[in-house]
N, C-alpha and C positions, 0 to 999 in steps of 0.2 A: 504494500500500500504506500502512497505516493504522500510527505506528510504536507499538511497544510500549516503549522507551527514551525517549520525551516522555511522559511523566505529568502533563502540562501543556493536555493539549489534544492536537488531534491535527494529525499534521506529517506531509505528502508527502516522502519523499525519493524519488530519481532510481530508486532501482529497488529491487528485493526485498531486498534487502543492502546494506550500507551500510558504507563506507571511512572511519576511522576515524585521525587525526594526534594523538600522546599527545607535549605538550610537558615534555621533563626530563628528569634520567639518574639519579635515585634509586631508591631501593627503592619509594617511593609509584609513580612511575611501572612499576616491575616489577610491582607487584601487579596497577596496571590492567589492562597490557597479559597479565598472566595470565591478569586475569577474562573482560575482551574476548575474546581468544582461544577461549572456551569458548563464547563464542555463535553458534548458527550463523547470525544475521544481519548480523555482521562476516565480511567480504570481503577486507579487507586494512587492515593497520595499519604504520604509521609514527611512530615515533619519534625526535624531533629533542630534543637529540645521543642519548638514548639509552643503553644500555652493553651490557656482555657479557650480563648474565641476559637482556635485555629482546630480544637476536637470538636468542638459543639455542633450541636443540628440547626440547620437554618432554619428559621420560624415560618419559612415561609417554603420550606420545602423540605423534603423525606429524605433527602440525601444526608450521609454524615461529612462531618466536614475529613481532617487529615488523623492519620494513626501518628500518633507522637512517642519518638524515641529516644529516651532520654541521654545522651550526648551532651559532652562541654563544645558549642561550637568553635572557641579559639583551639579545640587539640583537633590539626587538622588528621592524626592519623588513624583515631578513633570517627572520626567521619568516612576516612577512607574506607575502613572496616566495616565500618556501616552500611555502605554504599555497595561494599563486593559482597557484603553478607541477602542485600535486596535486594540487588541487581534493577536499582533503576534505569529506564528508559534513558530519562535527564534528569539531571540537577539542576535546580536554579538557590544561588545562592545573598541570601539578601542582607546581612550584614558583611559591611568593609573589613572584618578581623580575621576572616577566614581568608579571606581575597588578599590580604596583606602578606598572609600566611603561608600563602603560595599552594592553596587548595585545589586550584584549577592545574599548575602543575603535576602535582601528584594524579591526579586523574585521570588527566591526557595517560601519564606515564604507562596505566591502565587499561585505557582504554574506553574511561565511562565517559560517559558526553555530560558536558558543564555547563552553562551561561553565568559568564564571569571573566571578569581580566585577568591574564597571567601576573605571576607577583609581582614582576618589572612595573607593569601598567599598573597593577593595583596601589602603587606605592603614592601616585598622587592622588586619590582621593584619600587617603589612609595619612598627609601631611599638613 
């Protein structure tokens, strides 16, 4: 299947839906994991660490929001573990601590698909 979330070209993922890991416990990652939620080519979503809005059920719909994993998001190697242990589709990564950290390196190194600056890049928003 041909995805329509790469705007880049086009990208095979494993099947008609795609399992989605949303790293951080703010409102930016609430939002995400609101939008995602809406899509019906998200399958399932994880959030490490996560918080209360980002588990809850939308008041206005039967869906649950993200499965939350508890993780320190600045240890990016316990992310990583996390990551090859769930095998998500993508990561998207919404605080600058991990990205500073050079999270997106390690991943590539991997293999997992990321959205996020390498640590070079990350280092200016992170100054």
């Amino acid at each position: 299947m041909r995805s329509r979330v790469d705007s880049g070209g086009t990208c095979d993922y494993r099947g008609p839906t795609v399992k989605i890991l949303v790293v951080g416990s703010g409102g930016r990652e609430h939002a995400l994991v609101w939008r995602l939620r809406q899509s019906p080519e998200v399958e399932k979503i994880w959030c490490a660490p996560g918080n209360g809005g980002t588990t809850g059920i939308d008041e206005n719909s039967a869906e649950n929001g993200a499965e939350c994993a508890s993780v320190n998001v600045d240890d990016v190697n316990s992310l990583v573990a996390l990551a090859e242990r769930l095998k998500p589709d993508l990561t998207v990564v919404g605080p600058e601590g991990p990205l500073v950290a050079g999270i997106r390196d390690k991943f590539e190194c991997r293999k997992i698909r990321l959205v996020g600056p390498s640590r070079r890049d990350a280092r200016l928003e992170g100054t």
